[in-house]
VEXRO-9217 format. One record per residue: x, y, z of N, C-alpha, C in turn; residue in three letters. Coordinates in steps of 0.02 Angstrom, whole numbers, padded with zeros to 5 digits, always signed. Example, Ala and Ser with C-alpha at 12.3 -4.5 7.8 and 13.67 -1.06 7.14 Angstrom:
BEGIN
+00660-00284+00390+00615-00225+00390+00660-00165+00390ALA
+00642-00112+00354+00684-00053+00357+00645+00002+00394SER
# end
This chain:
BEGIN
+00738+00499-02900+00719+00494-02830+00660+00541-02816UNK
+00625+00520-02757+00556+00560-02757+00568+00566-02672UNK
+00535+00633-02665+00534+00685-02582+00461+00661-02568UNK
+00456+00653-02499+00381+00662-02492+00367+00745-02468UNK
+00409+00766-02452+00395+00839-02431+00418+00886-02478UNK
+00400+00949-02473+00412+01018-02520+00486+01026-02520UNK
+00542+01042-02541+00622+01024-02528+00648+01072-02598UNK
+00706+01101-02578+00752+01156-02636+00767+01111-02668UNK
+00786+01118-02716+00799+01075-02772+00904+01047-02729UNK
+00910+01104-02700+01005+01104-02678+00993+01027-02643UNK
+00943+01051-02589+00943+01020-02531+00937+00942-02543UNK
+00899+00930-02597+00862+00858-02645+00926+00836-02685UNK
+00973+00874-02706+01025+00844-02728+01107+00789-02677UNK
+01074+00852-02611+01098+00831-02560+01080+00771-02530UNK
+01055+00753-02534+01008+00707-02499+01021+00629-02541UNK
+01016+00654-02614+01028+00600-02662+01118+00601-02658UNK
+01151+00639-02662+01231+00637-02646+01271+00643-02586UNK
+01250+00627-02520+01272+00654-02460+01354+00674-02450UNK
+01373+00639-02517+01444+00642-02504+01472+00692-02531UNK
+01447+00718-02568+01489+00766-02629+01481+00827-02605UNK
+01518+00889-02618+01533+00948-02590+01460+00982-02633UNK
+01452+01045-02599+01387+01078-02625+01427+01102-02687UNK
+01484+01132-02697+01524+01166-02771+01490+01098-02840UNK
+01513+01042-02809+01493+00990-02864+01408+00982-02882UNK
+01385+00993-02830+01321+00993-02850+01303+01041-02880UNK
+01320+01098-02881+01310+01156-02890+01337+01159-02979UNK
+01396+01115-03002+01399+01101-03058+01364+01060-03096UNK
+01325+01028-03060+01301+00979-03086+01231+01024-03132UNK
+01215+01053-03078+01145+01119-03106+01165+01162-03176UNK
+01214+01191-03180+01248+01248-03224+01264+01193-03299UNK
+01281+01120-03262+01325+01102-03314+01260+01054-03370UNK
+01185+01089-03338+01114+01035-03378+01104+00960-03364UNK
+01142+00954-03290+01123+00880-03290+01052+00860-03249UNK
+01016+00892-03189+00971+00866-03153+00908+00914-03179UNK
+00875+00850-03184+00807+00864-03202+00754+00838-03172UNK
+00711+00891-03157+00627+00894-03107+00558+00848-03168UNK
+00548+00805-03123+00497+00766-03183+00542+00774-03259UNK
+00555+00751-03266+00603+00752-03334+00616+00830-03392UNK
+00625+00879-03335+00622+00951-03365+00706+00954-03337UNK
+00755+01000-03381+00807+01011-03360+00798+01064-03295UNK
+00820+01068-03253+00819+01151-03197+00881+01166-03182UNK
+00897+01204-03187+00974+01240-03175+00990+01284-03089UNK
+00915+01298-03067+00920+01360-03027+00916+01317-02954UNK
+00970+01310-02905+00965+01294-02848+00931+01292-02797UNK
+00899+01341-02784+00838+01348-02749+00782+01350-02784UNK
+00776+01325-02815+00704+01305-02847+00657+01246-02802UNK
+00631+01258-02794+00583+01228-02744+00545+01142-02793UNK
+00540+01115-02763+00534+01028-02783+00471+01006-02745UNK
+00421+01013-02776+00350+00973-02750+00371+00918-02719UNK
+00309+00913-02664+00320+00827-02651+00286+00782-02699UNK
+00332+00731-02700+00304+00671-02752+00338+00688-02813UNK
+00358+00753-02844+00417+00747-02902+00464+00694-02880UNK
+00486+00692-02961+00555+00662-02962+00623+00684-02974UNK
+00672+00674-02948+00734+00717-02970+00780+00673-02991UNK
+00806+00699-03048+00842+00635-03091+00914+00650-03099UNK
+00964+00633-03121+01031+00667-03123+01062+00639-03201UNK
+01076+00669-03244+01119+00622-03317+01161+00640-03316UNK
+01203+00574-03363+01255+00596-03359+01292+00659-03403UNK
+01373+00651-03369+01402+00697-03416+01391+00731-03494UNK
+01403+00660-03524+01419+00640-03588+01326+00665-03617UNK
+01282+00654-03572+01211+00669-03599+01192+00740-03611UNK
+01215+00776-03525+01216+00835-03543+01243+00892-03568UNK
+01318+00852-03595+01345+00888-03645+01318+00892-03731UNK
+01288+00840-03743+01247+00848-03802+01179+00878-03801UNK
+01161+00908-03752+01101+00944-03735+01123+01029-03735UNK
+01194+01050-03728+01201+01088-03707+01239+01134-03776UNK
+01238+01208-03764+01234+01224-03843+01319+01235-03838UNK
+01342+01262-03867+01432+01254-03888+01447+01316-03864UNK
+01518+01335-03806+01522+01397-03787+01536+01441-03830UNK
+01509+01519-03829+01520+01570-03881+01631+01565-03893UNK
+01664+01567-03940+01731+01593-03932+01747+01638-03884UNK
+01826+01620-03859+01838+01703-03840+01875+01719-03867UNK
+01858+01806-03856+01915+01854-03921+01981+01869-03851UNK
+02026+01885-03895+02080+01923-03848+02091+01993-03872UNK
+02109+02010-03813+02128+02089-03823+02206+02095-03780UNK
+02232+02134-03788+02308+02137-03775+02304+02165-03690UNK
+02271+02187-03669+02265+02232-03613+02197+02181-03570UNK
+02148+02166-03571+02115+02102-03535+02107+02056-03556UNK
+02107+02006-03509+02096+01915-03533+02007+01915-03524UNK
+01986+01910-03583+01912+01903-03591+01901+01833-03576UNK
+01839+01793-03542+01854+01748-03492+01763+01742-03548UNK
+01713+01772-03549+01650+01776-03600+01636+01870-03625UNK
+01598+01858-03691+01564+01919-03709+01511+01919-03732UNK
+01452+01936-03718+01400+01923-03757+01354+02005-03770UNK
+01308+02031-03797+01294+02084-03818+01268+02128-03748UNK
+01268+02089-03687+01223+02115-03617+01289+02120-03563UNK
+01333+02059-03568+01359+02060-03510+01462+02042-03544UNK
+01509+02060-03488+01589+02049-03525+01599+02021-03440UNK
+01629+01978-03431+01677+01945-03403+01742+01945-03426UNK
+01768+01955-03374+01858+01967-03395+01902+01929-03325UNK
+01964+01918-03324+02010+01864-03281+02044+01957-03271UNK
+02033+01974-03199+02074+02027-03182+02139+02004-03164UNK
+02194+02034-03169+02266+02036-03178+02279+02061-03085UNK
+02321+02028-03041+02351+02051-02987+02385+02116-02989UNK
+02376+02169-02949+02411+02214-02945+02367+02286-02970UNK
+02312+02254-03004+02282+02320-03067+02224+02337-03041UNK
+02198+02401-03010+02133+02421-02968+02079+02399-02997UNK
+02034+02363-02966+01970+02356-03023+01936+02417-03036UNK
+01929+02461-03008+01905+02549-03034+01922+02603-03006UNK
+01912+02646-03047+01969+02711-02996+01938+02729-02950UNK
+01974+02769-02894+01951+02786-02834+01937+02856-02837UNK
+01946+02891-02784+01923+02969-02790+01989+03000-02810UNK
+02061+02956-02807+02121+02966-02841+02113+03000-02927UNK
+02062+02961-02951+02047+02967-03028+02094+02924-03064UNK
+02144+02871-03036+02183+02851-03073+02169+02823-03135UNK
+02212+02823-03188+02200+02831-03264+02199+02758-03285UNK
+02227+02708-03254+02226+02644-03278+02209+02586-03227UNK
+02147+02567-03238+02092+02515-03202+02075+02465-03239UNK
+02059+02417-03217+02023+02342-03238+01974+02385-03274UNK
+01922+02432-03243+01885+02461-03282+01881+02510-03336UNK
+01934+02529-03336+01952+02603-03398+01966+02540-03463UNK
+02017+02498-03453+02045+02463-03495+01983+02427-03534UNK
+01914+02381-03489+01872+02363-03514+01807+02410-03575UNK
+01817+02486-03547+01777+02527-03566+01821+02550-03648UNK
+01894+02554-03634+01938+02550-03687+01928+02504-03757UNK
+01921+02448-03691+01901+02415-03789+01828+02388-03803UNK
+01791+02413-03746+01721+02408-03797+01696+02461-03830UNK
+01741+02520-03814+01722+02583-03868+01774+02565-03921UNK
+01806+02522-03922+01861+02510-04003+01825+02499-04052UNK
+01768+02435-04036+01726+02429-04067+01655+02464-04077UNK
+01642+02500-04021+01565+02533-04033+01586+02604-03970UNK
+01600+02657-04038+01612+02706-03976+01553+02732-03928UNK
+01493+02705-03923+01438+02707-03875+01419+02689-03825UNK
+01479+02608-03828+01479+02542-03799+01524+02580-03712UNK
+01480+02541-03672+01508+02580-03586+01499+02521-03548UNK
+01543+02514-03510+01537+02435-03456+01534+02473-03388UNK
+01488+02451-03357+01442+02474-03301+01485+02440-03230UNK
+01482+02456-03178+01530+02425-03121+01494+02386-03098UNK
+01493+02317-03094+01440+02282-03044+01461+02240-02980UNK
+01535+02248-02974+01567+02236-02922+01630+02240-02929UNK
+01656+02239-02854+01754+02261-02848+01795+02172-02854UNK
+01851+02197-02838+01904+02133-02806+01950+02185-02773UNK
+01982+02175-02731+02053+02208-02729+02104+02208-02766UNK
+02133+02264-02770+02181+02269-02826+02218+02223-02814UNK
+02253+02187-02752+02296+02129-02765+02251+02057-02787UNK
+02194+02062-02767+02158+02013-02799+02170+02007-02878UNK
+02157+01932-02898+02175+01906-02972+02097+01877-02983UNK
+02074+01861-03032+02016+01820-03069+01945+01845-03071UNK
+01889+01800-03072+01848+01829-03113+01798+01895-03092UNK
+01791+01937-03134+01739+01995-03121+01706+02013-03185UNK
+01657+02029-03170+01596+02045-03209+01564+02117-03225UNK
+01562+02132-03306+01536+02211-03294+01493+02191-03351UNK
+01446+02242-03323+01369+02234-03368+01362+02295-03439UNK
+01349+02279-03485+01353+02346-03560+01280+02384-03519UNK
+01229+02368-03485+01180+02431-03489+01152+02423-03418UNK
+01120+02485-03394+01127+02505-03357+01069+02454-03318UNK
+01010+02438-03327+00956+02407-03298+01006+02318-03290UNK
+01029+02303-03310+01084+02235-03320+01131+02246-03239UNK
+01152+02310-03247+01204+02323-03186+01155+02307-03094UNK
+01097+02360-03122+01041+02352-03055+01018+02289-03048UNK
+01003+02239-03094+01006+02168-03084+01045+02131-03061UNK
+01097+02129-03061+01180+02102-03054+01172+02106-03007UNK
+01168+02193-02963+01187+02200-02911+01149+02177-02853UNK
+01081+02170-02875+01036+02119-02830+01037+02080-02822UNK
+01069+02052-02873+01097+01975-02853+01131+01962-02796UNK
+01180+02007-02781+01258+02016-02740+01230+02017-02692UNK
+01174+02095-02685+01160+02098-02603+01132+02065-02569UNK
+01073+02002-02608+01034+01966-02607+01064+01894-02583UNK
+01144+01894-02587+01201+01853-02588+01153+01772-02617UNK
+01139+01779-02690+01118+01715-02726+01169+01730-02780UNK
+01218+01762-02780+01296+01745-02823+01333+01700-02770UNK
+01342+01634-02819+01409+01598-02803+01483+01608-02812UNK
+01521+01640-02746+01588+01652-02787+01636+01606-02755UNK
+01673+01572-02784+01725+01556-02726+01790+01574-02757UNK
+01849+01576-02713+01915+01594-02713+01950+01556-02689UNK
+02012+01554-02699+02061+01512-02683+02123+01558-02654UNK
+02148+01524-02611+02196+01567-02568+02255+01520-02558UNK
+02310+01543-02555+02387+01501-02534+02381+01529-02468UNK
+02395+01499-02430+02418+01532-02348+02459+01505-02315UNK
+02500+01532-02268+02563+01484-02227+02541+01444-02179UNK
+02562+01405-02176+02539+01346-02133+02475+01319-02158UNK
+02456+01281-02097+02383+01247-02103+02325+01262-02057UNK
+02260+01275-02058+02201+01272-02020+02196+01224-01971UNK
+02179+01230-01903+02190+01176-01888+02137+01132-01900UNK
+02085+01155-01925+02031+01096-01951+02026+01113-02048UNK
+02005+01037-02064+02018+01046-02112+01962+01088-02166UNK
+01896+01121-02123+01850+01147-02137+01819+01172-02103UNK
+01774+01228-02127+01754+01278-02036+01740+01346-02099UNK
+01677+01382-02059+01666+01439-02082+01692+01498-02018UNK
+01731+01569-02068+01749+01608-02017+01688+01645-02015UNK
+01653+01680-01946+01605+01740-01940+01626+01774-01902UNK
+01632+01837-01933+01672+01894-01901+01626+01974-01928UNK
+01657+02025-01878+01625+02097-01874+01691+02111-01882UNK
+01689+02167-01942+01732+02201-01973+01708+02269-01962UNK
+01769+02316-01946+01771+02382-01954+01831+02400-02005UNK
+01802+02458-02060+01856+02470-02088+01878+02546-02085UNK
+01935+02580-02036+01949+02626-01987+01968+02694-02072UNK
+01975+02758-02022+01986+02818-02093+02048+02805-02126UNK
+02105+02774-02110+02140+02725-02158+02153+02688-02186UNK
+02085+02675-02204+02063+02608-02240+02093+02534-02224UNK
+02117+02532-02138+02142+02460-02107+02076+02446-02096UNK
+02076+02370-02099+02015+02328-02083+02052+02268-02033UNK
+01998+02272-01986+02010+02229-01910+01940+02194-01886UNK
+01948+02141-01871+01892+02090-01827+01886+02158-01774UNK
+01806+02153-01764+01778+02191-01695+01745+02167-01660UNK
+01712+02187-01599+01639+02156-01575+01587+02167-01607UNK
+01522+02117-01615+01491+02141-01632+01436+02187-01644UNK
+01433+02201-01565+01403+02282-01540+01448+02344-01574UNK
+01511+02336-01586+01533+02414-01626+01471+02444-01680UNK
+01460+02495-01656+01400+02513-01711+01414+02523-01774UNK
+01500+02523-01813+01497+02524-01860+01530+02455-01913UNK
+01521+02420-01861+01516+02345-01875+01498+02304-01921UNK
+01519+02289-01974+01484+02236-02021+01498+02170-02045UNK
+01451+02119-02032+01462+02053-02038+01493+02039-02077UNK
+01552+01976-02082+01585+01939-02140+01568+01876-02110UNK
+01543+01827-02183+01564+01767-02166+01578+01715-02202UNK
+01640+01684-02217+01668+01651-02250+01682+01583-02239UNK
+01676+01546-02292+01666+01457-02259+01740+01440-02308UNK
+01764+01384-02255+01825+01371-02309+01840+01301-02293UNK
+01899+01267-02367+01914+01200-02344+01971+01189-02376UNK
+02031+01160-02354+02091+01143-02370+02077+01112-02423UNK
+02136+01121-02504+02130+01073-02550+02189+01034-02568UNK
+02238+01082-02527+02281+01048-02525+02354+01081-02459UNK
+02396+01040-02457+02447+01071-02414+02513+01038-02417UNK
+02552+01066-02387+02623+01037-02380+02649+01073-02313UNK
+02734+01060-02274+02746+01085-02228+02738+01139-02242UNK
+02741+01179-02284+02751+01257-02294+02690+01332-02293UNK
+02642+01261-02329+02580+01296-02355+02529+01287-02388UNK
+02457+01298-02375+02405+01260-02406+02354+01303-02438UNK
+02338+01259-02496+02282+01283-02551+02234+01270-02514UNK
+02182+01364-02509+02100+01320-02452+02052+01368-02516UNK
+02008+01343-02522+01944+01358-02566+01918+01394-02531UNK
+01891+01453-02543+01829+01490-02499+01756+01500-02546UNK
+01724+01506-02488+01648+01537-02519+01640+01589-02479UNK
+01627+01646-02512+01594+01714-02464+01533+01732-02462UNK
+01477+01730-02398+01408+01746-02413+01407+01816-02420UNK
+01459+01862-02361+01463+01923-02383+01526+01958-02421UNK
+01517+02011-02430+01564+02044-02477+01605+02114-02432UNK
+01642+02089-02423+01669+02138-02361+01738+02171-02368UNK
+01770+02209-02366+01849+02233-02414+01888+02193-02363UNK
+01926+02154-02379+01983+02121-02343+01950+02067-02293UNK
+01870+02033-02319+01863+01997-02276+01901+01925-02270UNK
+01910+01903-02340+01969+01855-02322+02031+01847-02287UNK
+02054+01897-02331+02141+01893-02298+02135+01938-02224UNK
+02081+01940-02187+02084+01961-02114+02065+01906-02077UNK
+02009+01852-02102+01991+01800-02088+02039+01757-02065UNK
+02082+01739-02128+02138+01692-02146+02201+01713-02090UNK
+02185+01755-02067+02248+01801-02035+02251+01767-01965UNK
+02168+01786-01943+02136+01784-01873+02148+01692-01863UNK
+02149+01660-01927+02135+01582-01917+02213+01564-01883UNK
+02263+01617-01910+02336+01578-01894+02376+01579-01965UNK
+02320+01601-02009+02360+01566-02077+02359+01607-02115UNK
+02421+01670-02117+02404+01736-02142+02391+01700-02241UNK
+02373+01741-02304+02388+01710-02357+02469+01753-02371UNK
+02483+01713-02397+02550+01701-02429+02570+01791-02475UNK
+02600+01820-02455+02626+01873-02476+02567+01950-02449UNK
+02535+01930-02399+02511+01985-02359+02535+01992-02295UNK
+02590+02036-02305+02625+02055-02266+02569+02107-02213UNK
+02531+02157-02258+02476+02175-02193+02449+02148-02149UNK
+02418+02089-02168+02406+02059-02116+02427+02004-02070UNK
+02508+01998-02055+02559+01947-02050+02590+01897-02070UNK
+02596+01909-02153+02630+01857-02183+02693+01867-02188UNK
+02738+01828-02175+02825+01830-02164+02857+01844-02202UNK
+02830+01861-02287+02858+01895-02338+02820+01860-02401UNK
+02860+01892-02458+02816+01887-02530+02854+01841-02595UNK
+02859+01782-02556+02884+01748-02605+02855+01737-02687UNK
+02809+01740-02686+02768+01749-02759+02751+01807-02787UNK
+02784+01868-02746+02791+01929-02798+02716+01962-02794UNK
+02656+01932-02752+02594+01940-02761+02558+01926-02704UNK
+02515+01949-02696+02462+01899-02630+02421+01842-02661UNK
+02419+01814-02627+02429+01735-02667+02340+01737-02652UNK
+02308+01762-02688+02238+01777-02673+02199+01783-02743UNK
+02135+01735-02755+02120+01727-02824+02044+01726-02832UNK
+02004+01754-02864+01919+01736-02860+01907+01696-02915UNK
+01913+01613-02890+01917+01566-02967+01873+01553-02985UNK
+01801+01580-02949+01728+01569-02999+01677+01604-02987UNK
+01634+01632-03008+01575+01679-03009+01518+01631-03032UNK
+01463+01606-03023+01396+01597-03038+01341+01639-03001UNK
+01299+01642-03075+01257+01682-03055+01204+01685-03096UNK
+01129+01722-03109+01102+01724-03156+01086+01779-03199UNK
+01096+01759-03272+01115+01780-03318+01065+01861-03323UNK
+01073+01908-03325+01016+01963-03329+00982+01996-03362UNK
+00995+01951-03446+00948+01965-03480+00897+01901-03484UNK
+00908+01840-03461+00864+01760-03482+00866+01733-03424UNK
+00907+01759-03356+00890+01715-03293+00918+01635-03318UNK
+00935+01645-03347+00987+01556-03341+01059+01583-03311UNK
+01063+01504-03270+01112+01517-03227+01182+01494-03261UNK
+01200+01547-03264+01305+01536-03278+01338+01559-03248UNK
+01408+01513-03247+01459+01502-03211+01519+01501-03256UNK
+01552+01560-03225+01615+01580-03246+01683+01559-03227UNK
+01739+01522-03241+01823+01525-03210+01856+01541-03230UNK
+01899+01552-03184+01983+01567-03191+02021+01539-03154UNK
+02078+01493-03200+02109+01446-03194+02159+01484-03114UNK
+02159+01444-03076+02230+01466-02995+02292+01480-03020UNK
+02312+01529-03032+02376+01540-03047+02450+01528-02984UNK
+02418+01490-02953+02457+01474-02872+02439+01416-02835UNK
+02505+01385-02803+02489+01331-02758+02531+01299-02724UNK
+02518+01244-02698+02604+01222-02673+02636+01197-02689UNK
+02700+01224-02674+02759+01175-02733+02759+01084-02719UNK
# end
């Protein structure tokens, strides 16, 4: 298909798929299928001359175009999710801090990762390039060197990382899609509450979400976060009516799953040593019965 005007490459996919969710399109880029004048492009906002063409192949095509994923190793203490000599992805575990606090506590998502890349190279150091909450489960990303980490992190603030999460929550939304925007304050006890947005110490969240599934009890909703805010979900989810499922902080009726039913099931982003764009998961460990 051909634009007569200048158009993102997202927006041109849109246009050719009106129907399909931006996540799918967004796979479609990562996974080597759409190509500009017959060049593969991976990067979403990539800008599309007028009069190009934008083409889409299939599956089966751009899986033979595409090179074979590296193995993953296991280690007894993290679920390695990729490793490559620049960057470690790992599936964080519910319950386990992603790094210590001013507590100093001795066992973190991050001590454990730094643990076993000095097993193998006692030189070897994994750099912090972002949190989850400790009840948070799935994917996070730490960089081996230090110029890798300052890249990462521009990514984040720059919010051109794709993350989305998946959440169990009680009840249902009353629409079946809707972004929350909210001003968060987070008070000297580290509670976090919707504010106005004149509080001067106020900072934007905003989260887009969509049911994937439900029953009388409780429904699977997908999120995307543009910002990165401590508890901007499960305050969101709270404010909607629909606390998630075992956050009792913020009014859930109890903890039937032993956990807060709260998961980050994908990270994309670009890569910081080659700028190709990859996309990371972790399978939902939760849903409705």
């Amino acid at each position: 298909m051909k634009f007569d005007h200048d158009i993102e490459l997202i927006e041109a996919l849109t246009s050719i798929y009106p129907n399909s969710k931006r996540n799918t399109l967004r796979k479609m880029l990562t996974s080597g299928r759409v190509m500009v004048e017959g060049e593969i492009v991976h990067k979403a906002k990539q800008m599309v001359s007028a009069g190009s063409s934008v083409t889409v192949s299939d599956k089966q095509t751009a899986a033979k175009n595409s090179p074979a994923p590296a193995p993953k190793k296991r280690h007894s203490r993290i679920k390695i999710i990729f490793e490559d000599e620049h960057i470690i992805v790992v599936n964080k575990q519910a319950g386990l801090l992603s790094v210590a606090t001013d507590k100093m506590e001795p066992d973190t998502l991050h001590s454990r990762v730094v643990d076993y890349l000095k097993s193998e190279n006692e030189k070897a150091w994994a750099f912090i390039v972002h949190r989850l909450d400790r009840e948070t489960s799935g994917v996070m990303i730490f960089s081996k060197h230090k110029w890798h980490k300052e890249y990462l992190q521009e990514q984040f603030a720059n919010r051109d990382v794709h993350r989305i999460y998946h959440a169990l929550v009680e009840g249902r939304p009353d629409k079946p899609s809707g972004t929350i925007h909210e001003w968060l304050l987070e008070d000297k006890f580290l509670k976090v509450k919707a504010v106005k947005k004149s509080h001067p110490q106020a900072r934007e969240a905003i989260t887009h979400y969509s049911v994937e599934d439900s029953d009388e009890y409780a429904s699977l909703i997908q999120l995307t976060i543009e910002t990165g805010r401590r508890h901007q979900i499960r305050v969101g989810l709270a404010n909607l009516g629909c606390p998630v499922v075992g956050d009792e902080a913020h009014g859930a009726e109890g903890n039937p799953i032993g956990r807060i039913a709260l998961h980050a099931s994908s990270l994309e982003f670009l890569h910081p040593e080659n700028d190709d764009p990859v996309r990371f998961e972790a399978p939902i460990p939760f849903g409705p019965e």
